[in-house]
Jmol script that loads the backbone (N, CA, C; Angstrom):
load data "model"
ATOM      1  N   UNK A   1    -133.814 -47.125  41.571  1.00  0.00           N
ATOM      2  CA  UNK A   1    -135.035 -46.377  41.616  1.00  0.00           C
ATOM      3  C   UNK A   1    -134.752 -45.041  42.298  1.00  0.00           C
ATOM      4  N   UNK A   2    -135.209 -44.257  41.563  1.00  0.00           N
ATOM      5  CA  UNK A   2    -135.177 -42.718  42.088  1.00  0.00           C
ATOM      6  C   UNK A   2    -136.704 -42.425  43.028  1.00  0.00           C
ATOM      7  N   UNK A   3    -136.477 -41.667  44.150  1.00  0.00           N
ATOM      8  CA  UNK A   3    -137.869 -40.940  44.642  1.00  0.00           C
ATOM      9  C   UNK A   3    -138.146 -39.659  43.990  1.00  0.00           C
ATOM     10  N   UNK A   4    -139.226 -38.935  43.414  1.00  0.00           N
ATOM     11  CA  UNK A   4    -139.399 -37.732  42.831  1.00  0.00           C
ATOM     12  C   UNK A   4    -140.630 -37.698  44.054  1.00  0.00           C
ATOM     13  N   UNK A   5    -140.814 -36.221  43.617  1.00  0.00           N
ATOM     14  CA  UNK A   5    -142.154 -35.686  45.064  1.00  0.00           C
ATOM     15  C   UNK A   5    -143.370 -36.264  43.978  1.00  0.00           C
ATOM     16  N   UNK A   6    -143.586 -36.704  42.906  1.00  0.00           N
ATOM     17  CA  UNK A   6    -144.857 -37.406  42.548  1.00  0.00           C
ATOM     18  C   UNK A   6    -144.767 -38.550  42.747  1.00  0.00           C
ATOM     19  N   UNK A   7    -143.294 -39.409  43.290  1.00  0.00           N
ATOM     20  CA  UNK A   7    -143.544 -40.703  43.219  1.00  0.00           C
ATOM     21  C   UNK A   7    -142.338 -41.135  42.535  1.00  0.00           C
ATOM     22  N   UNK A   8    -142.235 -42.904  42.731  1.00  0.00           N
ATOM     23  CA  UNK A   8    -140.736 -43.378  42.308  1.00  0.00           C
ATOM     24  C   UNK A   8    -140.819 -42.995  40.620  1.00  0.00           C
ATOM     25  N   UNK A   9    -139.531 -43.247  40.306  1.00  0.00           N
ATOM     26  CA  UNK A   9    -138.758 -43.268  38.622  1.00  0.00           C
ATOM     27  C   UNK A   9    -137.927 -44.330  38.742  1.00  0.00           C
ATOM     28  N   UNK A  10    -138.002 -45.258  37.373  1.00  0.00           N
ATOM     29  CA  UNK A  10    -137.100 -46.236  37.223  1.00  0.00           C
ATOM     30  C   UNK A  10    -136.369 -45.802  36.369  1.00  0.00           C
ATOM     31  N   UNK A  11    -134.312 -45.898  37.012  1.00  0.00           N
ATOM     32  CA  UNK A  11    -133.977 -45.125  35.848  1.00  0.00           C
ATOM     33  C   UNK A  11    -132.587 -45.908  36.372  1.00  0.00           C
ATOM     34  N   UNK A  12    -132.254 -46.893  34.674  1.00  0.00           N
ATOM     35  CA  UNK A  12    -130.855 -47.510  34.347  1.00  0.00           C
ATOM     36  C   UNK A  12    -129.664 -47.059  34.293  1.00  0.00           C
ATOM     37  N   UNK A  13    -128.796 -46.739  35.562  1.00  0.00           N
ATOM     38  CA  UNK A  13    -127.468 -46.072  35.213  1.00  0.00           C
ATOM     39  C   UNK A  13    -126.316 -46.729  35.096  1.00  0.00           C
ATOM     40  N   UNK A  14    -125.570 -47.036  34.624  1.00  0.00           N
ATOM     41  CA  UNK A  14    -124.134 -47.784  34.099  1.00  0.00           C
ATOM     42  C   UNK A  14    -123.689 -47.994  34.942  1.00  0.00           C
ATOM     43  N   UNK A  15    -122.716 -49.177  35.195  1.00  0.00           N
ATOM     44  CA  UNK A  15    -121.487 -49.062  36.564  1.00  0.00           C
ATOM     45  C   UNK A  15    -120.331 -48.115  35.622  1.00  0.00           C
ATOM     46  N   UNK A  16    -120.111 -47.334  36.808  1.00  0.00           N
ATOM     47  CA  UNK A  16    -118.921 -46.123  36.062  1.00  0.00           C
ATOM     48  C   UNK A  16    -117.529 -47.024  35.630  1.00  0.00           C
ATOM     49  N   UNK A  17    -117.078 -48.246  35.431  1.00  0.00           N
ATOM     50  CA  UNK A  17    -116.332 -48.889  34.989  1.00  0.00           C
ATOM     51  C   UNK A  17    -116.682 -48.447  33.847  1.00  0.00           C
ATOM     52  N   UNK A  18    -117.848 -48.839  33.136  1.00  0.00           N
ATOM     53  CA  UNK A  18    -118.637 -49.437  31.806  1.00  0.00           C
ATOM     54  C   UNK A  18    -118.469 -47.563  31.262  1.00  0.00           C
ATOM     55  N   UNK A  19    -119.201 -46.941  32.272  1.00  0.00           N
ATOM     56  CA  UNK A  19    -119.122 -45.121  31.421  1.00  0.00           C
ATOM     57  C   UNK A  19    -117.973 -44.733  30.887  1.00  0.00           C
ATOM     58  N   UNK A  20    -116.916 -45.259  32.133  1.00  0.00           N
ATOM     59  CA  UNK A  20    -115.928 -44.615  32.023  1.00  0.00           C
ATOM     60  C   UNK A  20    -115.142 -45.137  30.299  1.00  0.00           C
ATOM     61  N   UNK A  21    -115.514 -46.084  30.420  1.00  0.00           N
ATOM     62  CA  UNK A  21    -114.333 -47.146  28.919  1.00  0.00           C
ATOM     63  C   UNK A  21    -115.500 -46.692  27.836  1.00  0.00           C
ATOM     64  N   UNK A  22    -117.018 -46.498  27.733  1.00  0.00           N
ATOM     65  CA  UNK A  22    -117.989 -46.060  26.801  1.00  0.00           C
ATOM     66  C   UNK A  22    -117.432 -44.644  26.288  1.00  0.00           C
ATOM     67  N   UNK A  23    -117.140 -43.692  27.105  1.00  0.00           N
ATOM     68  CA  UNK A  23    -116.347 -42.424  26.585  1.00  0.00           C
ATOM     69  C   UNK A  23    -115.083 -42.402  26.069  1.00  0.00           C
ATOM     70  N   UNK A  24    -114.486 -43.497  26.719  1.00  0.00           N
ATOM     71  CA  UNK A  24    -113.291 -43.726  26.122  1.00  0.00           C
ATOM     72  C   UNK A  24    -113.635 -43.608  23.960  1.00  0.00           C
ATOM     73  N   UNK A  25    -114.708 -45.167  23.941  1.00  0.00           N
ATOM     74  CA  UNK A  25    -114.762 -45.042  22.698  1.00  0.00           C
ATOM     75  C   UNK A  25    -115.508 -43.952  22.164  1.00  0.00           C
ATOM     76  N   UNK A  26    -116.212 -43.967  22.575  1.00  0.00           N
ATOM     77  CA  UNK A  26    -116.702 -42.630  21.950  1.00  0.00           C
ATOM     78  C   UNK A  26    -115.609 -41.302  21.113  1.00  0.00           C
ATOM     79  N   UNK A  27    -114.667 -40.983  22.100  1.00  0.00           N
ATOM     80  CA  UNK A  27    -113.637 -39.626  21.765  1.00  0.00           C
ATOM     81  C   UNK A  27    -113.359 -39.949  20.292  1.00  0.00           C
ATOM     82  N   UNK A  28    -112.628 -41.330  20.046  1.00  0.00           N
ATOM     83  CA  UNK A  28    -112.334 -41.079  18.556  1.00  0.00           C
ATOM     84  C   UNK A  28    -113.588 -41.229  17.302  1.00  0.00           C
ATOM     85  N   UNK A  29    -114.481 -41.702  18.056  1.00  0.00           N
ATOM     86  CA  UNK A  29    -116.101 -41.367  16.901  1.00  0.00           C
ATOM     87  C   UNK A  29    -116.230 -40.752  16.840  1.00  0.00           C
ATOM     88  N   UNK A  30    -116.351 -39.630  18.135  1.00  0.00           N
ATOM     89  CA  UNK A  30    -116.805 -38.105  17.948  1.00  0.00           C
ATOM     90  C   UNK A  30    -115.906 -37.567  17.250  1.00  0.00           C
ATOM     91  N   UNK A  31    -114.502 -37.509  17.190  1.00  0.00           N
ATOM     92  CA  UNK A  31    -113.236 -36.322  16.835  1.00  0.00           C
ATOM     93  C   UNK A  31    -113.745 -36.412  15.162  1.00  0.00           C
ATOM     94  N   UNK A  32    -114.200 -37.825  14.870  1.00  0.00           N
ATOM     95  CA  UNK A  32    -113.948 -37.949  13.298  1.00  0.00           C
ATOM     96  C   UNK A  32    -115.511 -37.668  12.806  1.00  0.00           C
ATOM     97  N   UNK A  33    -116.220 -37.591  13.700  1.00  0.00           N
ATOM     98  CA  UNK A  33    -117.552 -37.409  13.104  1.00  0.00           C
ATOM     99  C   UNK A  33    -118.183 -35.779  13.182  1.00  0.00           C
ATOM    100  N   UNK A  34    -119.644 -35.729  12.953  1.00  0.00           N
ATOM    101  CA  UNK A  34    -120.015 -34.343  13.232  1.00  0.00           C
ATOM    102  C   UNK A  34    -120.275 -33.716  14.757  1.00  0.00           C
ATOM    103  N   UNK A  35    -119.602 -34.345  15.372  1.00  0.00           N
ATOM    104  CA  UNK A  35    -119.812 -33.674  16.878  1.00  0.00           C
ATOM    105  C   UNK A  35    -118.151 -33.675  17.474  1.00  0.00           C
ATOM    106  N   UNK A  36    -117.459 -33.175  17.421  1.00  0.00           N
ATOM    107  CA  UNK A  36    -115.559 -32.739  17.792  1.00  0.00           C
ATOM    108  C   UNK A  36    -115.848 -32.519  18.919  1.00  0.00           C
ATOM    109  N   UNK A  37    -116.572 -31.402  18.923  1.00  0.00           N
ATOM    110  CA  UNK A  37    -116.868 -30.695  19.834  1.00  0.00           C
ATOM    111  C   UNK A  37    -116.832 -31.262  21.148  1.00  0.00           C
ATOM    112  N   UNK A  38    -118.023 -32.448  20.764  1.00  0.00           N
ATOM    113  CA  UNK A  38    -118.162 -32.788  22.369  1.00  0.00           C
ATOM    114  C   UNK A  38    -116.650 -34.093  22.631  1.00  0.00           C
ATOM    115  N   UNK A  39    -116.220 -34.455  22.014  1.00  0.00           N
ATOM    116  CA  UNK A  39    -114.858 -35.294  22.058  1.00  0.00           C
ATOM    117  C   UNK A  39    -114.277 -35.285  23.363  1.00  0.00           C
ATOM    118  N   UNK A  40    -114.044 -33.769  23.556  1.00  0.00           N
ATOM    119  CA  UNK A  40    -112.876 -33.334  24.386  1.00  0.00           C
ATOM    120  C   UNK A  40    -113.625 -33.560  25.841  1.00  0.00           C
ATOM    121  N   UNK A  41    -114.508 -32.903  25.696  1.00  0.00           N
ATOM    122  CA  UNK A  41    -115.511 -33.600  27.074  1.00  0.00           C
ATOM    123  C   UNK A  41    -115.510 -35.290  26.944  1.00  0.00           C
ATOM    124  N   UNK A  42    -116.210 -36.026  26.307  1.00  0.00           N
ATOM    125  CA  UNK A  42    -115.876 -37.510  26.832  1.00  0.00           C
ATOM    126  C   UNK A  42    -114.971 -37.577  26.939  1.00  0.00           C
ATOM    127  N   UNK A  43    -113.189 -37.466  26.761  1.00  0.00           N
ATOM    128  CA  UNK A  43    -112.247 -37.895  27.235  1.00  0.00           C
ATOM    129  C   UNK A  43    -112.082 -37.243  28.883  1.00  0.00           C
ATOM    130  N   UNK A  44    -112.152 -36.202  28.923  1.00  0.00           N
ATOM    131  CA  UNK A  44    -112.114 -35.789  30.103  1.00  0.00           C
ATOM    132  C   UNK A  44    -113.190 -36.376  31.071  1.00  0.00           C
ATOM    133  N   UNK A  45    -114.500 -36.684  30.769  1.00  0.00           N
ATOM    134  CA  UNK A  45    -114.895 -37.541  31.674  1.00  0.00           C
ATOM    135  C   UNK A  45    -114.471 -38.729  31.602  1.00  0.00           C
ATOM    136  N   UNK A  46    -114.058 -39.385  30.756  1.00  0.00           N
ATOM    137  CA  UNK A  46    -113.272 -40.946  30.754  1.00  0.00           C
ATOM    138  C   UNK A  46    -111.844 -41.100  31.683  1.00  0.00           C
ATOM    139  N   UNK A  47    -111.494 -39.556  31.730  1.00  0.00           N
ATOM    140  CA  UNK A  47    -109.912 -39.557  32.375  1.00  0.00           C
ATOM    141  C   UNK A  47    -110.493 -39.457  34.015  1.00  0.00           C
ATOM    142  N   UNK A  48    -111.564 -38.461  34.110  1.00  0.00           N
ATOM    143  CA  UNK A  48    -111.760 -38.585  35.542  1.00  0.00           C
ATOM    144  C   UNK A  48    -112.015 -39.904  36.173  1.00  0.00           C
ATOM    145  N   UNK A  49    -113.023 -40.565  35.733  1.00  0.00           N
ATOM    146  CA  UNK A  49    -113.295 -42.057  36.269  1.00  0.00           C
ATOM    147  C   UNK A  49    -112.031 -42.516  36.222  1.00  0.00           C
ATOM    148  N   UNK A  50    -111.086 -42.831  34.985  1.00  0.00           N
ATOM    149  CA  UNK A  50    -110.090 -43.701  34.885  1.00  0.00           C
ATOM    150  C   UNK A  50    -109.501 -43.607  36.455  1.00  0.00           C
ATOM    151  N   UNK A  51    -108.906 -41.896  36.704  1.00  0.00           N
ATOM    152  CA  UNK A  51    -108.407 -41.793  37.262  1.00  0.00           C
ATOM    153  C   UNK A  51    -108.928 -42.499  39.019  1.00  0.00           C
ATOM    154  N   UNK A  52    -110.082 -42.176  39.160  1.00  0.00           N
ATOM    155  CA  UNK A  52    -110.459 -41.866  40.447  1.00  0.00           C
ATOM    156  C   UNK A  52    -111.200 -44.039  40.451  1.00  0.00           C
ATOM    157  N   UNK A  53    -111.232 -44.523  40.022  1.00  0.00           N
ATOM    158  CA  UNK A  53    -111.451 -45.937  39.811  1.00  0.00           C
ATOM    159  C   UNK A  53    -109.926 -46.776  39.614  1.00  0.00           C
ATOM    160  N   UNK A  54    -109.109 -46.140  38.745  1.00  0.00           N
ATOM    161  CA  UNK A  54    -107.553 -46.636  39.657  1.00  0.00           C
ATOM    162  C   UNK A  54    -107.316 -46.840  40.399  1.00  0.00           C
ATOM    163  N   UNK A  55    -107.514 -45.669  41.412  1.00  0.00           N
ATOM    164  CA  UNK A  55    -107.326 -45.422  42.811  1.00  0.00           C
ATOM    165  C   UNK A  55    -108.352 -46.400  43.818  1.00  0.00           C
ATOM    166  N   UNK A  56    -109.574 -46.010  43.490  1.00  0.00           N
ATOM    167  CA  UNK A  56    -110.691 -47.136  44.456  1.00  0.00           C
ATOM    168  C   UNK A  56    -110.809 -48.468  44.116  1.00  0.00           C
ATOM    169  N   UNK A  57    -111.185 -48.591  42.669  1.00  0.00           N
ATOM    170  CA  UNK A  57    -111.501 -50.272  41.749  1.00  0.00           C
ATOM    171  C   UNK A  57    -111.080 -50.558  41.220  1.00  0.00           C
ATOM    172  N   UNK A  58    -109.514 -50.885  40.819  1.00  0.00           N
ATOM    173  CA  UNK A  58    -108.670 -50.989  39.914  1.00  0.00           C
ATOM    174  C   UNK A  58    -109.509 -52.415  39.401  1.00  0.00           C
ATOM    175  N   UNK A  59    -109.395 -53.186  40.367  1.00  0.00           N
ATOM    176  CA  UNK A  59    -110.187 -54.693  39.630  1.00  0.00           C
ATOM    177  C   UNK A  59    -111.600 -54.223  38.585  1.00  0.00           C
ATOM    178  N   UNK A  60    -112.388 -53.692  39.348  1.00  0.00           N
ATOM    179  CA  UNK A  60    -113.290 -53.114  38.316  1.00  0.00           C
ATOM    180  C   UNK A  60    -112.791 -52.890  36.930  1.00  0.00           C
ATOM    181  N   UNK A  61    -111.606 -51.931  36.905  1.00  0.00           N
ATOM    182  CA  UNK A  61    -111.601 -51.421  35.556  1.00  0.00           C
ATOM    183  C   UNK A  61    -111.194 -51.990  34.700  1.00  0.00           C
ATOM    184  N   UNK A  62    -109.830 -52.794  35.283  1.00  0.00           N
ATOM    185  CA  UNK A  62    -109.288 -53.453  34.628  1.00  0.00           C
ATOM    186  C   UNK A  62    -110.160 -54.764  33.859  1.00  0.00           C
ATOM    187  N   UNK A  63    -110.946 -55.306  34.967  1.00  0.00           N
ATOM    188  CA  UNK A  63    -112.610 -56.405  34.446  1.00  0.00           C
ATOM    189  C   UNK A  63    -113.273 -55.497  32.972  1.00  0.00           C
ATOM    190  N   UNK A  64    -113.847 -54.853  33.185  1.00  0.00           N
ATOM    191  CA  UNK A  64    -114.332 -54.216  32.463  1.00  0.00           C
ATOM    192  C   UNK A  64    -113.443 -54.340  31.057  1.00  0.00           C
ATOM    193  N   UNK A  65    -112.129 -53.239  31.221  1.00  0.00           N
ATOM    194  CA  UNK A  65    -110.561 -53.145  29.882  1.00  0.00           C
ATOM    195  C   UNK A  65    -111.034 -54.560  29.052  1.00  0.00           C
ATOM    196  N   UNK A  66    -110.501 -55.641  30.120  1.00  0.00           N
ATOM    197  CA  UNK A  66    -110.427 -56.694  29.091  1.00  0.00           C
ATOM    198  C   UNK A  66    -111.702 -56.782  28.357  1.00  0.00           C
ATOM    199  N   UNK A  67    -113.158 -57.518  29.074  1.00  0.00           N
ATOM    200  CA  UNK A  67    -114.299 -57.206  28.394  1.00  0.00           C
ATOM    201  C   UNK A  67    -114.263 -56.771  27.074  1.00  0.00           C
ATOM    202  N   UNK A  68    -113.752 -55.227  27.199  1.00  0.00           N
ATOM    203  CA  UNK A  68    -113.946 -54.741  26.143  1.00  0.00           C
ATOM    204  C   UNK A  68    -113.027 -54.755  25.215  1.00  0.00           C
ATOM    205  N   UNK A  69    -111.932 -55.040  24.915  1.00  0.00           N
ATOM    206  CA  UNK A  69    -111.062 -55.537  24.472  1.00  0.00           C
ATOM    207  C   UNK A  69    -111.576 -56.854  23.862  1.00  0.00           C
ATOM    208  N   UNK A  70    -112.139 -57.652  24.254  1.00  0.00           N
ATOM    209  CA  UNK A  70    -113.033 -59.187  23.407  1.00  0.00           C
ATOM    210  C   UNK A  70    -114.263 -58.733  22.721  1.00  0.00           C
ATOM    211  N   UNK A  71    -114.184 -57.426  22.475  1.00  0.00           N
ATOM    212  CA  UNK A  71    -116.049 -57.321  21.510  1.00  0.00           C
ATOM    213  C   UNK A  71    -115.264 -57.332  20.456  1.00  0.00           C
ATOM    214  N   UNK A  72    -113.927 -57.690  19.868  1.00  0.00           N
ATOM    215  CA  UNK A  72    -114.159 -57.486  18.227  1.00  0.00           C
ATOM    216  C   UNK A  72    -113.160 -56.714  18.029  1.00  0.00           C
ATOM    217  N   UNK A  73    -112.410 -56.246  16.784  1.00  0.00           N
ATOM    218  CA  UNK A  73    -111.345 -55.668  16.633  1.00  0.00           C
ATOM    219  C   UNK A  73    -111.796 -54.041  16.084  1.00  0.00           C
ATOM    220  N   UNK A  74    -112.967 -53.804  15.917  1.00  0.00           N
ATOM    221  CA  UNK A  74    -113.414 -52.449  16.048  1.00  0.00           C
ATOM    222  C   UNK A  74    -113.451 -51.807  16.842  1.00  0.00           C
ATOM    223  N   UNK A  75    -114.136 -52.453  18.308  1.00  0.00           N
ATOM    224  CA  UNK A  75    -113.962 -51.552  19.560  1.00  0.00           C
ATOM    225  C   UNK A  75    -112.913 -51.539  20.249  1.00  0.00           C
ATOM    226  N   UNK A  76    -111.786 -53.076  19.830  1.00  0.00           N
ATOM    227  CA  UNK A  76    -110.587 -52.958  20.015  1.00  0.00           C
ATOM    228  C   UNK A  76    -109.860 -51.761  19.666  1.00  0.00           C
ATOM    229  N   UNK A  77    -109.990 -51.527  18.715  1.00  0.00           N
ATOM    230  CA  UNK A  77    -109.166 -50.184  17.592  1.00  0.00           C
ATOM    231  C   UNK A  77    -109.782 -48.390  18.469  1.00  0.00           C
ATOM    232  N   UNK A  78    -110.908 -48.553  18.695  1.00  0.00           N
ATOM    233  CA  UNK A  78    -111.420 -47.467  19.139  1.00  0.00           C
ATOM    234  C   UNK A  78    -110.731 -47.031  20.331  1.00  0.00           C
ATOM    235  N   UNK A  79    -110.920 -48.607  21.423  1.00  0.00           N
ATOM    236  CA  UNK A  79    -110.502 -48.060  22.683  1.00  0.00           C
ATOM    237  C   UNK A  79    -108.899 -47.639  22.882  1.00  0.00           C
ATOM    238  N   UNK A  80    -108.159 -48.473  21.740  1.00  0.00           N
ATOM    239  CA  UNK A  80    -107.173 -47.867  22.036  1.00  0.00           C
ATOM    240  C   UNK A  80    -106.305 -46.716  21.578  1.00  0.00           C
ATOM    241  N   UNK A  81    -107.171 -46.542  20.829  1.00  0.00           N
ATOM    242  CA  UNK A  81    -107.109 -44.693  19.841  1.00  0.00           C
ATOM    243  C   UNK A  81    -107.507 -43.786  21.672  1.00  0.00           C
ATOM    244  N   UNK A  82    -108.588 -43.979  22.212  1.00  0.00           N
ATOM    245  CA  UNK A  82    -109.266 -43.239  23.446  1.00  0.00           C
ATOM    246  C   UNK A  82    -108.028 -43.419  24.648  1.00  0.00           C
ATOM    247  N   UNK A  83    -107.318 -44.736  24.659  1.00  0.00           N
ATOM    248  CA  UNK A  83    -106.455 -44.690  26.054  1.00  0.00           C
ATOM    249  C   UNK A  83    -105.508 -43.927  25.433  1.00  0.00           C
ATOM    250  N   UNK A  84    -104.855 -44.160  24.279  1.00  0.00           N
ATOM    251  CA  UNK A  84    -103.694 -43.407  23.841  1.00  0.00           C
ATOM    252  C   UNK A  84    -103.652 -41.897  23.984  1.00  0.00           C
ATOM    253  N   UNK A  85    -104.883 -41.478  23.674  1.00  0.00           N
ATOM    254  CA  UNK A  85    -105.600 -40.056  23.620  1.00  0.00           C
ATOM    255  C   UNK A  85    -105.362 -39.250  25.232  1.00  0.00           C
ATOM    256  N   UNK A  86    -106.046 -40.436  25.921  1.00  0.00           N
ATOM    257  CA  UNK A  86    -106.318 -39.982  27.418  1.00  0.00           C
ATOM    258  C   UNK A  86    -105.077 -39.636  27.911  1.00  0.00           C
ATOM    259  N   UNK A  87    -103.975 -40.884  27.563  1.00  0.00           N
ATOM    260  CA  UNK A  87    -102.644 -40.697  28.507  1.00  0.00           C
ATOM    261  C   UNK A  87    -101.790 -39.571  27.795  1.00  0.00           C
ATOM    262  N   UNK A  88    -101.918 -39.136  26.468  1.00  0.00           N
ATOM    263  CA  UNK A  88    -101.395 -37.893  26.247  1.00  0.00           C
ATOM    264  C   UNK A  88    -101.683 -36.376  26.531  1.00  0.00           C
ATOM    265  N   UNK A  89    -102.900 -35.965  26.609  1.00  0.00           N
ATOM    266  CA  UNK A  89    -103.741 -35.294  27.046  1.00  0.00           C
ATOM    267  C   UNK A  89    -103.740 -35.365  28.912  1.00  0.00           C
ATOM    268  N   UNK A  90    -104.121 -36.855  29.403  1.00  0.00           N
ATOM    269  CA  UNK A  90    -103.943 -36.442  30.907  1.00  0.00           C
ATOM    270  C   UNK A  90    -102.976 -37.097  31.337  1.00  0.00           C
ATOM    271  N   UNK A  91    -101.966 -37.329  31.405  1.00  0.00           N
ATOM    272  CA  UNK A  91    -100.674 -37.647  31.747  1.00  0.00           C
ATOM    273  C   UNK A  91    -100.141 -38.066  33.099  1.00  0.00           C
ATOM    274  N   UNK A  92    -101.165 -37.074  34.061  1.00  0.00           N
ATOM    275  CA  UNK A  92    -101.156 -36.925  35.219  1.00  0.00           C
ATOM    276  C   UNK A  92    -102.131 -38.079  35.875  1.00  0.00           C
ATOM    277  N   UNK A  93    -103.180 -38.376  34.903  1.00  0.00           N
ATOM    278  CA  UNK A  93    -104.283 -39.472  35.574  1.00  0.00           C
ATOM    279  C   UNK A  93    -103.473 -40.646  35.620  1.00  0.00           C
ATOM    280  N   UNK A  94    -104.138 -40.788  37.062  1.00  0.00           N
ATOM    281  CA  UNK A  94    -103.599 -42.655  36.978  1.00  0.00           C
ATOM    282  C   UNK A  94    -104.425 -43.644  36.693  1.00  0.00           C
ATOM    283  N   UNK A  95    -103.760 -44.599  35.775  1.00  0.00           N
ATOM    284  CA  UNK A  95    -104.695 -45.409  34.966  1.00  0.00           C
ATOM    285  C   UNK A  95    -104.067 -47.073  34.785  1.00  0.00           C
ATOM    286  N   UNK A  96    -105.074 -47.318  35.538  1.00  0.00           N
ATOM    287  CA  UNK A  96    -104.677 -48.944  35.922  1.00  0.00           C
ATOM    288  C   UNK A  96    -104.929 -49.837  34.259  1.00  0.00           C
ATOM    289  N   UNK A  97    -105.237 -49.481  33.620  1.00  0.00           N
ATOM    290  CA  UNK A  97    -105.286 -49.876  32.024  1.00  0.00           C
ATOM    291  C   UNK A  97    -104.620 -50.045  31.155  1.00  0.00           C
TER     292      UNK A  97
END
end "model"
wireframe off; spacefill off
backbone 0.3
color backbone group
């Protein structure tokens, strides 16, 4: 729950495990679809979490990796088009994945 000066807001935000691997898939939907554009941004926010959740929640992420890795061999295929992506592009992030 958020406070605003009129009063509370109920508002659902992700555990950044879940954002972070959601952008992941996303990059290769977007690259191939009508939005490229924004691609390069979800990976780069997928690389920041990766990175900075390595470092603090590795259990987190790695919980999460597998998770998503068991929805099916589509989001299988996606996410790992997005890690492949990430570790070429950020090279430098550390990524418990």
């Amino acid at each position: 729950m958020l406070v605003a000066s009129n009063g509370p807001i109920v508002a659902n935000v992700p555990r950044p495990e879940r954002y972070a691997l959601s952008k992941l898939i996303l990059y290769p939907e977007r690259l191939a679809g009508q939005q490229p554009e924004k691609a390069n941004k979800d990976l780069l926010q997928s690389a920041t979490l990766v990175d900075y959740l390595s470092q603090f929640d590795p259990d987190a992420l790695t919980d999460a990796w597998t998770d998503l890795l068991s929805r099916g061999p589509s989001w299988r295929k996606l996410a790992l088009q997005g890690l492949a992506a990430l570790k070429q592009r950020y090279p430098e992030a550390n990524c418990a994945i």
